[in-house]
Structures are given as C-alpha cells and as structure tokens.
C-alpha positions in Angstrom: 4.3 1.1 -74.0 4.2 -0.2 -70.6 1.4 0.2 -68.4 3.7 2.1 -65.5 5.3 4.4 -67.7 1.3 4.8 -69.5 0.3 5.3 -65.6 2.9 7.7 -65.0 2.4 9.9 -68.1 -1.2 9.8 -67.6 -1.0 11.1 -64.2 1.7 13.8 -64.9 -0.9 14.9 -67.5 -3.9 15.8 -65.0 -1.2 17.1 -62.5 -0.3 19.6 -65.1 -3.9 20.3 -66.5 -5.2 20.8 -62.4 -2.4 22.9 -61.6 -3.3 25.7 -64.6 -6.8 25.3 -63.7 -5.2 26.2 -60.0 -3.6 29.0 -61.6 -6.3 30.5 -63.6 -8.3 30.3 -61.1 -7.0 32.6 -58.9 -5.6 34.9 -61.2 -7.4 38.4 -62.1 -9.8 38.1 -65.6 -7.3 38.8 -68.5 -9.1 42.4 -69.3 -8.4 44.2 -66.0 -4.5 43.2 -66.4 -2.6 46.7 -67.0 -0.9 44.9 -69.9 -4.7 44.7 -71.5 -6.1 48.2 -70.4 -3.0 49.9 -71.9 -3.6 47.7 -75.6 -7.3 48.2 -76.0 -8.0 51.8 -76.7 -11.4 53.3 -76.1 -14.4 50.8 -75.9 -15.9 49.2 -78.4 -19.8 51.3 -78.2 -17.4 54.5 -78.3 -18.3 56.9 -81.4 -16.0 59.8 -82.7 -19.3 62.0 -83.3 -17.0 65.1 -84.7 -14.7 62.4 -87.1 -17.9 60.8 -88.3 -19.2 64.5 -88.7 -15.7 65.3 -90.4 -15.4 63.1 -93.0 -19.3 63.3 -94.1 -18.3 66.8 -94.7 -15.3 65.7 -96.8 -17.6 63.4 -98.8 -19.9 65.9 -99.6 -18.1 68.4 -101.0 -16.2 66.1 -102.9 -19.5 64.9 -104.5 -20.3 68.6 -105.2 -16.9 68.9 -106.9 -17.7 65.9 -109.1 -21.2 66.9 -110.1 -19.7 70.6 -110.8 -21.3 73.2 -108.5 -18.6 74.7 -107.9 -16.9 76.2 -111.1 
C-alpha cells in the first residue's frame, strides 16, 4: 500500500476513535438514560419478601401432601 494512502487511513482512524471518545465523554452514564431506567425493573438487592414467603408455603404443603398428612 502506499505510504500516503497508509498515512491517510491511519489518521482517519484516530480522528474517528477521538471523536467517540469526544462523544462519550460528554454524554450522560448509559444507566440514567430513560431508555435504561424504563428496561431494568426493580434493583438488583430488591427482595419480594411475601413471593419468597408464598411459594415456601406452596412447597410445604406440597411436601405434606407427598408424605400423606393429609388423607
């Protein structure tokens, strides 16, 4: 290839790459877009206490049915 058109390339390729650094930059962190508040749900250290509580409930009389206590 020839070294102006190498040159040229080269320099269109750090343009490009400084210009979305630029961009990121200055643009608001990805989780406090609305797009990403509205597609998360609840946070991560959230706990559904009365599901949890729910479906214990559901397991243990289902293991009361198998054993046979209830007849």
């Amino acid at each position: 290839m020839d070294r102006k058109k190498m040159a040229a390339a080269t320099a269109a390729v750090v343009t490009y790459i400084k210009t979305q650094e630029e961009a990121a930059a200055f643009a608001p962190p990805l989780e406090e877009t609305p797009m990403a508040l509205a597609q998360t749900g609840p946070p991560a250290g959230a706990v559904n206490t009365w599901g949890m509580a729910g479906r214990g409930d559901q397991m243990q009389g289902r293991t009361l049915m198998q054993m046979g206590v209830f007849r």
